[in-house]
C-alpha positions as a LaTeX table, in Angstrom:
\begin{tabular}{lrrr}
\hline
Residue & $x$ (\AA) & $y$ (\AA) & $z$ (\AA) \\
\hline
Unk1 & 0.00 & 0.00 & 0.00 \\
Unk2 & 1.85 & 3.30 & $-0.86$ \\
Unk3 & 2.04 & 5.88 & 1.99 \\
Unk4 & 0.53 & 9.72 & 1.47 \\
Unk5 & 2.55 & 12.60 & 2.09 \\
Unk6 & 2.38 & 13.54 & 5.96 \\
Unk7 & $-0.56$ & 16.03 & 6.93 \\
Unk8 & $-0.36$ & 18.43 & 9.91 \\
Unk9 & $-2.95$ & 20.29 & 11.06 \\
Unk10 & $-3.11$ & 22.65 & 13.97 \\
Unk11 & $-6.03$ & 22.61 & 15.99 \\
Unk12 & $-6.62$ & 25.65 & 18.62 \\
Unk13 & $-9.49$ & 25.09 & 21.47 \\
Unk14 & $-11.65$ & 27.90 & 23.12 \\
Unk15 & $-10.78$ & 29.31 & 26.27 \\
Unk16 & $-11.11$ & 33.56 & 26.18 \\
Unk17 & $-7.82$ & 34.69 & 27.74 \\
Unk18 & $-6.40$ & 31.49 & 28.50 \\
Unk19 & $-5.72$ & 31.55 & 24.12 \\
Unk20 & $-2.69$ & 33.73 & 25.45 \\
Unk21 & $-1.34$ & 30.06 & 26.64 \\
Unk22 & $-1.21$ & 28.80 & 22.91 \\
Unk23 & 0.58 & 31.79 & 21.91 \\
Unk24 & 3.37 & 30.72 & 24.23 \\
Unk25 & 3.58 & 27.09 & 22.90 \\
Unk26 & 3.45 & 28.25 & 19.42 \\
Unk27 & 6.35 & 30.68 & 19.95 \\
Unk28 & 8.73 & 27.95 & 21.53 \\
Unk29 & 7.86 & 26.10 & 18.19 \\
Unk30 & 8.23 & 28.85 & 15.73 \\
Unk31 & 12.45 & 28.82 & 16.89 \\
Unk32 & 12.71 & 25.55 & 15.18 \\
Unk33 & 10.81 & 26.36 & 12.38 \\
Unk34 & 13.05 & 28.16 & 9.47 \\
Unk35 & 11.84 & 31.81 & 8.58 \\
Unk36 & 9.45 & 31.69 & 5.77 \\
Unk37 & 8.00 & 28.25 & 6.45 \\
Unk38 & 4.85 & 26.81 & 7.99 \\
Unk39 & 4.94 & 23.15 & 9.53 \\
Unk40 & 1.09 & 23.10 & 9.17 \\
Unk41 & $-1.54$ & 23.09 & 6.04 \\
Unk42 & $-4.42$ & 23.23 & 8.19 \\
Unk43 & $-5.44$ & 25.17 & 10.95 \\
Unk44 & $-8.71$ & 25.17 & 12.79 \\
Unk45 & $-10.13$ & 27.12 & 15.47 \\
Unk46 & $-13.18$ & 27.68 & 17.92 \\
Unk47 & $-13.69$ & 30.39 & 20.56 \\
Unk48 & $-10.39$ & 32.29 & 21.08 \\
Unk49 & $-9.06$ & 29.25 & 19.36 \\
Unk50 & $-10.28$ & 30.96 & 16.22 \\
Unk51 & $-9.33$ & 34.46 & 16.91 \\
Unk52 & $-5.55$ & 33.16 & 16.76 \\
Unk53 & $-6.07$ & 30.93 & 14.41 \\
Unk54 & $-7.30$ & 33.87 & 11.79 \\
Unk55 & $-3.87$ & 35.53 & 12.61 \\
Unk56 & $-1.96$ & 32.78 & 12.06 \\
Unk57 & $-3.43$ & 32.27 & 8.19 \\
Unk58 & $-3.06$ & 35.35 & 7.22 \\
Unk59 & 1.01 & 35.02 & 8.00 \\
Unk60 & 0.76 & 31.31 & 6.40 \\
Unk61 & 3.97 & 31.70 & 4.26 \\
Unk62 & 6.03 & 32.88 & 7.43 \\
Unk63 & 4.97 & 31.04 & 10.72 \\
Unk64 & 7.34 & 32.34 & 12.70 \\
Unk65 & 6.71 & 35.89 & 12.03 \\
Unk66 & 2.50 & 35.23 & 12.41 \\
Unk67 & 3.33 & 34.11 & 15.77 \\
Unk68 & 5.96 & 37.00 & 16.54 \\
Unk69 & 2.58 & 38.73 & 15.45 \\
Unk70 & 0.38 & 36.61 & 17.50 \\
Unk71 & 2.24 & 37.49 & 20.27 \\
Unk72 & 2.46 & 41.68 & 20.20 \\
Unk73 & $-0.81$ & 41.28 & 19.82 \\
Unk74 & $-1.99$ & 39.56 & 23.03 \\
Unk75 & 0.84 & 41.45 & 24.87 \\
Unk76 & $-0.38$ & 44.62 & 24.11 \\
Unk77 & $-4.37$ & 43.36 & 25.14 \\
Unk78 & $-6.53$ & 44.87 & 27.75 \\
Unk79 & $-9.75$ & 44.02 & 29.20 \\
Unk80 & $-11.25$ & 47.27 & 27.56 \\
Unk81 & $-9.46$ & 45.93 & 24.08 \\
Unk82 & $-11.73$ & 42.86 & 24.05 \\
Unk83 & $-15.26$ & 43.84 & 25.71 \\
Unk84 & $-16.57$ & 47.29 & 27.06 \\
Unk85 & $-15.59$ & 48.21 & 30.56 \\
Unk86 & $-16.99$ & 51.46 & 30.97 \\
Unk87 & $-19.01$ & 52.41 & 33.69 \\
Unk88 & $-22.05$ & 53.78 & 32.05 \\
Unk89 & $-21.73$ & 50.52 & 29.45 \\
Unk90 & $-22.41$ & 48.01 & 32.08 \\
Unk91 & $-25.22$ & 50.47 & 33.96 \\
Unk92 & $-27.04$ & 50.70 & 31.19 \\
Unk93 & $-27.15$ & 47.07 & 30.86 \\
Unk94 & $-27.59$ & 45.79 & 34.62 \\
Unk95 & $-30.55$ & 48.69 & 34.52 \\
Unk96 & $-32.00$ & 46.83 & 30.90 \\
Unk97 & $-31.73$ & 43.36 & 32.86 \\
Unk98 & $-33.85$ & 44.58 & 35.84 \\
Unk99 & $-36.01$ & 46.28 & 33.68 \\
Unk100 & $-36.75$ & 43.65 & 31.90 \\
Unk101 & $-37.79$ & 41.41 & 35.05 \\
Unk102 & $-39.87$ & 43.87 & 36.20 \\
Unk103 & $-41.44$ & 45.05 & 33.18 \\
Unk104 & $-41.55$ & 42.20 & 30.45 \\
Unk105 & $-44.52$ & 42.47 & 30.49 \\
Unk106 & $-44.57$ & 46.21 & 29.21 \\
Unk107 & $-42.79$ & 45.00 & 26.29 \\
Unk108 & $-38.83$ & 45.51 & 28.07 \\
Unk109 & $-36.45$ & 43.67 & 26.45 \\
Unk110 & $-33.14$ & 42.64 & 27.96 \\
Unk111 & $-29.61$ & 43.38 & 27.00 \\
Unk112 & $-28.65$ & 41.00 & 24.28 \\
Unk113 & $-25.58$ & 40.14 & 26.50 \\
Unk114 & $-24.11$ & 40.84 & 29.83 \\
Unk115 & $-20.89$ & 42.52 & 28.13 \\
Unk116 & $-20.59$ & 44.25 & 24.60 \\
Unk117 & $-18.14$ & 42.94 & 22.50 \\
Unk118 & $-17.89$ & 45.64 & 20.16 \\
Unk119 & $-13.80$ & 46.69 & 20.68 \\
Unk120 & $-13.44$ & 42.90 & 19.73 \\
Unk121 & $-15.18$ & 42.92 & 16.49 \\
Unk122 & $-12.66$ & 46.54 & 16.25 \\
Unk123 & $-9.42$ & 44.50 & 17.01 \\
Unk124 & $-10.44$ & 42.12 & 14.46 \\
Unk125 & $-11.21$ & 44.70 & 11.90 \\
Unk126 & $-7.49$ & 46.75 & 12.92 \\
Unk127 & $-5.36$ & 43.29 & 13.12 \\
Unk128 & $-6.51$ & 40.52 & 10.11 \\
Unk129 & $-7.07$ & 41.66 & 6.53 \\
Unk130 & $-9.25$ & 38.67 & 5.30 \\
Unk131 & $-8.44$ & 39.28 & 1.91 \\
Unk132 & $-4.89$ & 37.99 & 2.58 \\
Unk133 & $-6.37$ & 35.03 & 4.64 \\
Unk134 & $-8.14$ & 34.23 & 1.42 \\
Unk135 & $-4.78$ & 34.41 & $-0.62$ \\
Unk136 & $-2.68$ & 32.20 & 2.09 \\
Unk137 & $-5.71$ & 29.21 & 2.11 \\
Unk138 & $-5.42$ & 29.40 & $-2.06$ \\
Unk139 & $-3.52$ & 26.49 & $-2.06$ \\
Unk140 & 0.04 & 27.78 & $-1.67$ \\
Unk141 & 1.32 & 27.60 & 2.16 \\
Unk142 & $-2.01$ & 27.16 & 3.32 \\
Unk143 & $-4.63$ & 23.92 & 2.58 \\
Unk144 & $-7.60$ & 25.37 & 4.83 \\
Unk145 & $-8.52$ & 27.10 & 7.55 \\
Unk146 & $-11.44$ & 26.10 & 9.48 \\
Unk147 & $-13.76$ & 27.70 & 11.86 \\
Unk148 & $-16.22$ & 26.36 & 13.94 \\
Unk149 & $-19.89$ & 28.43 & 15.57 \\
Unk150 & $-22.94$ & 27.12 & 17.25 \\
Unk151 & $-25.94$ & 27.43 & 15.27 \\
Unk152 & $-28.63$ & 28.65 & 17.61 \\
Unk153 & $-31.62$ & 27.76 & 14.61 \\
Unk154 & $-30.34$ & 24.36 & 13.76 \\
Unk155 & $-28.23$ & 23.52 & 17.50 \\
Unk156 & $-25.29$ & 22.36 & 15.17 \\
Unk157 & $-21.84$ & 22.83 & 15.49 \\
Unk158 & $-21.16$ & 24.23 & 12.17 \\
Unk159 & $-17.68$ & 24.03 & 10.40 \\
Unk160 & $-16.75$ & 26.93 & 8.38 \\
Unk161 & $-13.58$ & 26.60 & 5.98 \\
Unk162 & $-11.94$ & 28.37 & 3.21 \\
Unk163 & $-9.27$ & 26.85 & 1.51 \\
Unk164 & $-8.45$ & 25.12 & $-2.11$ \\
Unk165 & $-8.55$ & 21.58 & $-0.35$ \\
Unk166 & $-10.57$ & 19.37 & $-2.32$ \\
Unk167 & $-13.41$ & 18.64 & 0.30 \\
Unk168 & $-16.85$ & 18.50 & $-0.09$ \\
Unk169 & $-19.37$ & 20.11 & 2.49 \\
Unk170 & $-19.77$ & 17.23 & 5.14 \\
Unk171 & $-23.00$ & 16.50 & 7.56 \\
Unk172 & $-22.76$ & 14.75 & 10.66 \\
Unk173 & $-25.13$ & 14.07 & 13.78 \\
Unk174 & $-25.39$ & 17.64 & 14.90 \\
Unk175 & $-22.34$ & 19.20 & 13.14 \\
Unk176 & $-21.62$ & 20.63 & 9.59 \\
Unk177 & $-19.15$ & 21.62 & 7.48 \\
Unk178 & $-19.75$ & 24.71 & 5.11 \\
Unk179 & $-17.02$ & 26.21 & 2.56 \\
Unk180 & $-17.00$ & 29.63 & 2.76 \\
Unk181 & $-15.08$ & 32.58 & 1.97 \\
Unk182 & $-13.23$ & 33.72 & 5.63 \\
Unk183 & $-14.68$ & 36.86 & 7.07 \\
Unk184 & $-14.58$ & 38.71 & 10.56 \\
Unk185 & $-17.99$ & 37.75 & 11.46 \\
Unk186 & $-17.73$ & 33.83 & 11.01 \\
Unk187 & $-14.75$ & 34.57 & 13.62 \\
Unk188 & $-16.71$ & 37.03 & 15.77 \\
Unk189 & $-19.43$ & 33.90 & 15.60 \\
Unk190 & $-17.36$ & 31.81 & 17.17 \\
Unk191 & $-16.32$ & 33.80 & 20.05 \\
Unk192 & $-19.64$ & 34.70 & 21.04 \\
Unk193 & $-19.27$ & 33.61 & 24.64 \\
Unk194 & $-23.21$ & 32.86 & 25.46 \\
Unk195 & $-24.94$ & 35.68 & 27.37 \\
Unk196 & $-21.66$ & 36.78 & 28.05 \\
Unk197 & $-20.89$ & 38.47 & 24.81 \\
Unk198 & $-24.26$ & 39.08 & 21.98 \\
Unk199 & $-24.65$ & 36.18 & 19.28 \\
Unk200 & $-23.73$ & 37.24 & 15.74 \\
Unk201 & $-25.47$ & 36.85 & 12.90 \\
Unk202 & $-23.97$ & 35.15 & 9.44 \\
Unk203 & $-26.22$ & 34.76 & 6.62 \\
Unk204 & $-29.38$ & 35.32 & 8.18 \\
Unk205 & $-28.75$ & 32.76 & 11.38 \\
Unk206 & $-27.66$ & 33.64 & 14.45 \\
Unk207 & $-24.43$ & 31.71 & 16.17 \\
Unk208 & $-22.62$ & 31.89 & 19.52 \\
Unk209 & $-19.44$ & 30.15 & 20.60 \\
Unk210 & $-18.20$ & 27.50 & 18.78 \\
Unk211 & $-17.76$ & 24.96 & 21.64 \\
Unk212 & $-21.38$ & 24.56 & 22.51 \\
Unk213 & $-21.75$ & 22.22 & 20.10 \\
Unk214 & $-18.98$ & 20.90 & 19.07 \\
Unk215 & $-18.70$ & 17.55 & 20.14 \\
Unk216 & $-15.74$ & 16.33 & 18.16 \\
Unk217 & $-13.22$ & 18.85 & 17.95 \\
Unk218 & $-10.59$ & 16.83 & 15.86 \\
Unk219 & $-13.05$ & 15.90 & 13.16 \\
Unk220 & $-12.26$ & 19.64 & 11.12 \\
Unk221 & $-8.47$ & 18.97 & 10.74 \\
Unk222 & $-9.38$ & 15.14 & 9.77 \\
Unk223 & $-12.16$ & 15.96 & 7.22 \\
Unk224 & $-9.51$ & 17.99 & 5.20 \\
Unk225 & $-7.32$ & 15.60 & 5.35 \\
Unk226 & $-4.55$ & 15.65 & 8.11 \\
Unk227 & $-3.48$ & 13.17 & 9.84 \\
Unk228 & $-0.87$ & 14.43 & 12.21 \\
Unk229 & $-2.91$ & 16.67 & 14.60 \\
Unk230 & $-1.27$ & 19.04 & 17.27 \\
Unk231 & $-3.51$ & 20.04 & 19.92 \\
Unk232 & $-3.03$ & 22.97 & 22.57 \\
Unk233 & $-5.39$ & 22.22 & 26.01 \\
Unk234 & $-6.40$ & 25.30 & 28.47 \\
Unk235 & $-5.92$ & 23.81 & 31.29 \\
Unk236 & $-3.66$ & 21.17 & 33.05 \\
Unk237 & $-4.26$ & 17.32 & 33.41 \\
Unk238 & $-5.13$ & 17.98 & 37.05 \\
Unk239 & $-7.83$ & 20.13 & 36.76 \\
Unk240 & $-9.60$ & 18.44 & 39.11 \\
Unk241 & $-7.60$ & 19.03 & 42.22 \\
Unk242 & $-7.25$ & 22.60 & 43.78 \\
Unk243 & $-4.44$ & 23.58 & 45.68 \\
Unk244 & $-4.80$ & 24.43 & 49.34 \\
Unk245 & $-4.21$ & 27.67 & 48.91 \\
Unk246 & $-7.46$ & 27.60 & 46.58 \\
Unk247 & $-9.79$ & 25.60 & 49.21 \\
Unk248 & $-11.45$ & 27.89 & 51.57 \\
Unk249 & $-11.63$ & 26.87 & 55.19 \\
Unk250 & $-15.00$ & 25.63 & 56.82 \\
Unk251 & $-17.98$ & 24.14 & 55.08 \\
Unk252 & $-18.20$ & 23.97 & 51.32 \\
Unk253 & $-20.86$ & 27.09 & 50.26 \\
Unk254 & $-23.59$ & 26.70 & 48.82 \\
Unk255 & $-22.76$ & 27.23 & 44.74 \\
Unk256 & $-22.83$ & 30.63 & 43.53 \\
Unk257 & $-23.66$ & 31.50 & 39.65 \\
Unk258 & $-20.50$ & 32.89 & 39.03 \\
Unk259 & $-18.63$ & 29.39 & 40.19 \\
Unk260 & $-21.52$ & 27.59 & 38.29 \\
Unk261 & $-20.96$ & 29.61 & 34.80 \\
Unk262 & $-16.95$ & 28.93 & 35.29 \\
Unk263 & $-17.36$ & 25.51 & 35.60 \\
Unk264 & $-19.76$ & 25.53 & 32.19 \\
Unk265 & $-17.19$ & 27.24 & 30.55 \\
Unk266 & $-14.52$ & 24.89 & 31.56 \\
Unk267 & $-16.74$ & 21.85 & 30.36 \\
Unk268 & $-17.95$ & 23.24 & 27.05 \\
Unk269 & $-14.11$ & 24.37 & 26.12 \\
Unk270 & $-12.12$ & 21.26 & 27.03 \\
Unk271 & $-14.32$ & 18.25 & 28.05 \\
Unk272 & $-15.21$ & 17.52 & 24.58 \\
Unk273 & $-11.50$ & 17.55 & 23.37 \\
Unk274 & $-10.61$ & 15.12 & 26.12 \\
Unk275 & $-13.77$ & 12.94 & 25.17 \\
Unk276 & $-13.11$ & 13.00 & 21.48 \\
Unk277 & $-9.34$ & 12.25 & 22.03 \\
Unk278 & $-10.80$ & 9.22 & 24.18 \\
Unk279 & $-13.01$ & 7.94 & 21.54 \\
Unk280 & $-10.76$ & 8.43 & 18.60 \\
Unk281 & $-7.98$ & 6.70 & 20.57 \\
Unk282 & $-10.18$ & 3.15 & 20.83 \\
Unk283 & $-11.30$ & 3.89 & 17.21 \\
Unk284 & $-7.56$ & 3.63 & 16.39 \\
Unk285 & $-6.51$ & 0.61 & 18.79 \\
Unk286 & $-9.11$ & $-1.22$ & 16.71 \\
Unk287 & $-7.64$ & $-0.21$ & 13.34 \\
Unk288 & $-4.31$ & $-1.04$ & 14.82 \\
Unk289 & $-5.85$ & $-4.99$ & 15.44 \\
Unk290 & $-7.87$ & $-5.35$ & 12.43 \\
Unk291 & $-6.94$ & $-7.64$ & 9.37 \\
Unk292 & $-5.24$ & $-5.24$ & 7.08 \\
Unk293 & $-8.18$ & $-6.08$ & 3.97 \\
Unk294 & $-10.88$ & $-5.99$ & 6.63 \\
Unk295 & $-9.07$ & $-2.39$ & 7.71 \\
Unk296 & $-8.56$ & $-1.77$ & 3.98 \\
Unk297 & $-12.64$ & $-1.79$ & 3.70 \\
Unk298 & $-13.22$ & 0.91 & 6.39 \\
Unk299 & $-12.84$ & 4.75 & 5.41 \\
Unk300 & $-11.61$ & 5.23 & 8.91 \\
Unk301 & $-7.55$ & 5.90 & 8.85 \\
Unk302 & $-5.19$ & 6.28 & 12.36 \\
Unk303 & $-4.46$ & 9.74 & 13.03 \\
Unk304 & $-1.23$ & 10.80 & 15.57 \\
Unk305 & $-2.26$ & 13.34 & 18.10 \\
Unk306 & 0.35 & 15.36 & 19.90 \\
Unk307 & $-1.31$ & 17.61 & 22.70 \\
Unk308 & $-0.18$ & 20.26 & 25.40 \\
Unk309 & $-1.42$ & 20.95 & 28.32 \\
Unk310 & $-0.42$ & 23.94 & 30.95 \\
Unk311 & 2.51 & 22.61 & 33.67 \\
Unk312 & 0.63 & 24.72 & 36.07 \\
Unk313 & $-2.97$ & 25.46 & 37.22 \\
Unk314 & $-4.09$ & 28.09 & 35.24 \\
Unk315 & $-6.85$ & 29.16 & 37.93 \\
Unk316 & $-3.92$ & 29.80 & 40.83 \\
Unk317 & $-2.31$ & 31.93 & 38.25 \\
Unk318 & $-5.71$ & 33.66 & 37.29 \\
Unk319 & $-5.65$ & 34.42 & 41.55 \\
Unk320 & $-2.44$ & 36.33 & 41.40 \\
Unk321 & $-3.68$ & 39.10 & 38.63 \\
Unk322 & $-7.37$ & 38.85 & 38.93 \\
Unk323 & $-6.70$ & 42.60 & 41.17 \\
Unk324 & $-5.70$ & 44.24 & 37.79 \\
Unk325 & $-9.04$ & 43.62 & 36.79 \\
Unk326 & $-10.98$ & 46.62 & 35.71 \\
Unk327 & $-13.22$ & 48.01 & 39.20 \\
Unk328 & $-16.43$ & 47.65 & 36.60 \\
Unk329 & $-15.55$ & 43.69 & 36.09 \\
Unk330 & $-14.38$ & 43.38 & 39.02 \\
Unk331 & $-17.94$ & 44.62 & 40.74 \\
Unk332 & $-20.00$ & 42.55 & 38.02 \\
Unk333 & $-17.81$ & 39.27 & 39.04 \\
Unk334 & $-18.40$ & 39.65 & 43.06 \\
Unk335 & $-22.03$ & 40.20 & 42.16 \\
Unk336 & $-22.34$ & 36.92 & 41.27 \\
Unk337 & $-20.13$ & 34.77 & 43.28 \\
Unk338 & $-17.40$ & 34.69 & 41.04 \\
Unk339 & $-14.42$ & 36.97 & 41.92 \\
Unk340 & $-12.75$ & 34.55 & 44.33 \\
Unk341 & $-11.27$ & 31.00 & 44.72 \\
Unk342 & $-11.37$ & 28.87 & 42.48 \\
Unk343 & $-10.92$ & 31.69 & 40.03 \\
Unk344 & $-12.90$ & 29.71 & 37.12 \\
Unk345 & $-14.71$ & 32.33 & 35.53 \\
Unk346 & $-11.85$ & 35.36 & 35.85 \\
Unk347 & $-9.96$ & 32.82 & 34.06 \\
Unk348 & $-11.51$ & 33.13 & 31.10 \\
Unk349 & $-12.00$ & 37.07 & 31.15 \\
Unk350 & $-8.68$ & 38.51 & 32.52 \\
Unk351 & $-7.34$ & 40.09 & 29.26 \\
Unk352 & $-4.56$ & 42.51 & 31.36 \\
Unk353 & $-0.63$ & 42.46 & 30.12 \\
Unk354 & 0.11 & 40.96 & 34.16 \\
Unk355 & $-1.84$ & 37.98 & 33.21 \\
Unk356 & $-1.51$ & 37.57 & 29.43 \\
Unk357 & 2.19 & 38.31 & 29.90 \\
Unk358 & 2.33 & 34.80 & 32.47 \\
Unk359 & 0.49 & 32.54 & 30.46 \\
Unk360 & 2.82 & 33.43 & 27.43 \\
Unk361 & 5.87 & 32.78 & 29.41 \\
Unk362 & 3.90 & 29.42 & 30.66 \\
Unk363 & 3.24 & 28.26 & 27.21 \\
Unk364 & 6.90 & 29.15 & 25.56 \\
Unk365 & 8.32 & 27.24 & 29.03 \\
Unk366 & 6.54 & 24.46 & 28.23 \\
Unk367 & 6.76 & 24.29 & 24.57 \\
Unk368 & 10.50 & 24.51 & 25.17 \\
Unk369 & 10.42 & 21.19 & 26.83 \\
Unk370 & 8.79 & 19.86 & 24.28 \\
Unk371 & 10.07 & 21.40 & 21.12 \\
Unk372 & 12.25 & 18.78 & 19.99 \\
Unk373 & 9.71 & 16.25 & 20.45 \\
Unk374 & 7.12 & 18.17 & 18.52 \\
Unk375 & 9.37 & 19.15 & 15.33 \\
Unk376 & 9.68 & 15.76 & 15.12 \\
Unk377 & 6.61 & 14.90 & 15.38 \\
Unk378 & 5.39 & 17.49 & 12.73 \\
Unk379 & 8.02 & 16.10 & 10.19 \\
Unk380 & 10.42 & 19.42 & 10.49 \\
Unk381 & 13.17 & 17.46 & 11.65 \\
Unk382 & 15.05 & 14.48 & 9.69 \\
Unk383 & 14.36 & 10.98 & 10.49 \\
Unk384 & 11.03 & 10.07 & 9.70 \\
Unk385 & 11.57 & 6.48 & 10.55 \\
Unk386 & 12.11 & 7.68 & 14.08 \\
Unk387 & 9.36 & 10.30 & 14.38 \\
Unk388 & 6.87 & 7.73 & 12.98 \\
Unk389 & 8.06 & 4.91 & 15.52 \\
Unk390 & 7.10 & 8.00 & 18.14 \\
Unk391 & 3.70 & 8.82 & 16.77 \\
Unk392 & 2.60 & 4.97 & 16.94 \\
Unk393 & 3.96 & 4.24 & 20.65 \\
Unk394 & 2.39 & 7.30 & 21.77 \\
Unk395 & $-1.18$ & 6.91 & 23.30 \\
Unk396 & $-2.85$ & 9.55 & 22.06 \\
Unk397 & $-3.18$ & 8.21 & 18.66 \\
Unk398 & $-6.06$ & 8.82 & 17.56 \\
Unk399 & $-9.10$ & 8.60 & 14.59 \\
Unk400 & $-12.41$ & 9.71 & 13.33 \\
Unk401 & $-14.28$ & 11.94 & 11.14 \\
\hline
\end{tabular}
């Protein structure tokens, strides 16, 4: 049976500020990748996820210098850069949300969100030109990139992709694939935090964040065709376990909504990646065991996942900057339980340099310890042989569509 041509894709998770994490992993990779090259023909995104992975396609013929990009970028973030923090803003709204409980019946309507995300759709406007994503995805260093939204009509996770790979439009059980030509709003789509920022509209039907629905994050990259998949988590394998420091003394309290919303955002943004890397990985155990012309009969193929997650939690971090917090954010976030231990939902909402600047220097630390691994692993290196030996001992391989 001949062989195909290695495929890597890049595939970038949600996770609102904690995306400042794969900036730093990306940057320890882009020193062993030579100037003008890209290790990866596809790259997909949801949630912040997407956000960097619109940057890094429009610098597709020079990785390195799209992630030297990447990075000034986040660095020079605030809160105010990403959502409005003005005082009057976030009156106006907590005044349209009681209004609306008292008088609904008057015909009040509520806020369509509890912050505006307006200086985000601006950042995207100042910082991508989408007519240069389009050129990048034609073909030449770029296959496809690939952006995924919730559809709030149909409740599918729907795939959006530009790109000259020769893929059809795909349907799955509650997920879609759609070519498109790449624009701000299919990005702005899938960013749109629920409640938390307002849904966007793309040809005539409303989305929100692209994690809702998506249940199988790795099936994008795999549909067009990779089959080396690097994967960048948002938080560590321990996630479950607090620190001391983070466990408050005396009973356990009674669950506010602030600790309740963190802990939705935390499943909707990674428990689906670990449950699809689960699934694929017995998908591919099965291929490994198979008769090869019973395997040669299924249109499944193995796929090699290399992942990183964060060395440290990224909720004790989010505890020692959470102060430079904007007094507005900070005041909507004690409101409603959240602005304390375990930190969940100020995890996903600190955009301030302190904060940004740590999980940067987290990421590149831990992408250091992996870089040689990982260039390997994406074929930069010499010795295939050896790098493919690594991708079939490892146990996240992985498969599905």
């Amino acid at each position: 049976m001949t062989q195909r041509p290695q495929k890597n894709a890049l595939v970038l998770s949600g996770g609102g500020a904690r995306g400042a994490y794969q900036v730093g992993v990306l940057k320890a990779l882009a020193e062993r990748v030579p100037p003008g090259t890209n290790p990866f023909r596809v790259v997909t995104g949801l949630s912040v996820g997407a956000i960097n992975a619109a940057v890094l396609a429009e610098g597709a013929d020079d990785f390195p210098g799209a992630v030297a990009k990447l990075e000034r970028l986040w660095r020079s973030l605030r809160s105010h850069s990403v959502y409005d923090t003005r005082w009057s803003t976030l009156a106006t709204r907590a005044a349209g949300w009681l209004g609306s409980l008292g008088f609904g019946w008057a015909g009040a309507k509520a806020p369509p969100s509890l912050l505006d995300a307006q200086p985000l759709a601006e950042l995207l406007a100042s910082h991508v030109d989408f007519d240069r994503v389009a050129a990048m995805a034609d073909g030449a260093p770029l296959d496809a990139l690939a952006i995924t939204a919730s559809s709030y009509e149909s409740g599918k996770a729907v795939t959006f992709f530009a790109g000259s790979v020769p893929t059809d439009d795909w349907q799955r059980a509650r997920r879609t694939g759609r070519r498109v030509r790449m624009q701000a709003e299919h990005i702005l789509a899938s960013a749109a935090l629920p409640i938390v920022f307002p849904s966007v509209e793309v040809e005539g039907e409303w989305y929100g964040d692209g994690a809702l629905r998506q249940v199988a994050p790795l099936s994008p990259a795999i549909h067009l065709g990779c089959d080396h998949l690097f994967l960048i988590g948002a938080r560590d394998s321990r996630q479950d376990v607090l620190s001391h420091a983070a466990i408050e003394e005396g009973p356990t309290p009674y669950p506010t909504v602030g600790l309740i919303g963190g802990q939705l955002l935390d499943i909707v943004f990674n428990d689906n990646m670990d449950a699809d890397i689960e699934r694929c990985a017995r998908i591919n155990r099965t291929l490994e065991v198979m008769q090869p012309e019973r395997r040669a009969q299924t249109p499944l193929r193995p796929v090699a996942i290399e992942r990183i997650n964060p060395s440290r939690d990224i909720r004790l971090i989010t505890a020692e900057h959470a102060s430079a917090l904007p007094p507005t954010v900070k005041l909507l976030l004690t409101a409603i339980g959240a602005y304390k231990a375990p930190w969940v939902l100020p995890s996903y909402l600190t955009f301030e340099p302190g904060f940004i600047g740590a999980l940067i220097d987290l990421g590149y630390r831990d992408g250091k310890r992996r870089a040689s691994g990982l260039k390997a692993f994406l074929g930069v290196s010499e010795g295939r042989a050896m790098q493919r030996a690594r991708s079939v001992a490892a146990a996240d391989l992985v498969v599905d569509e």
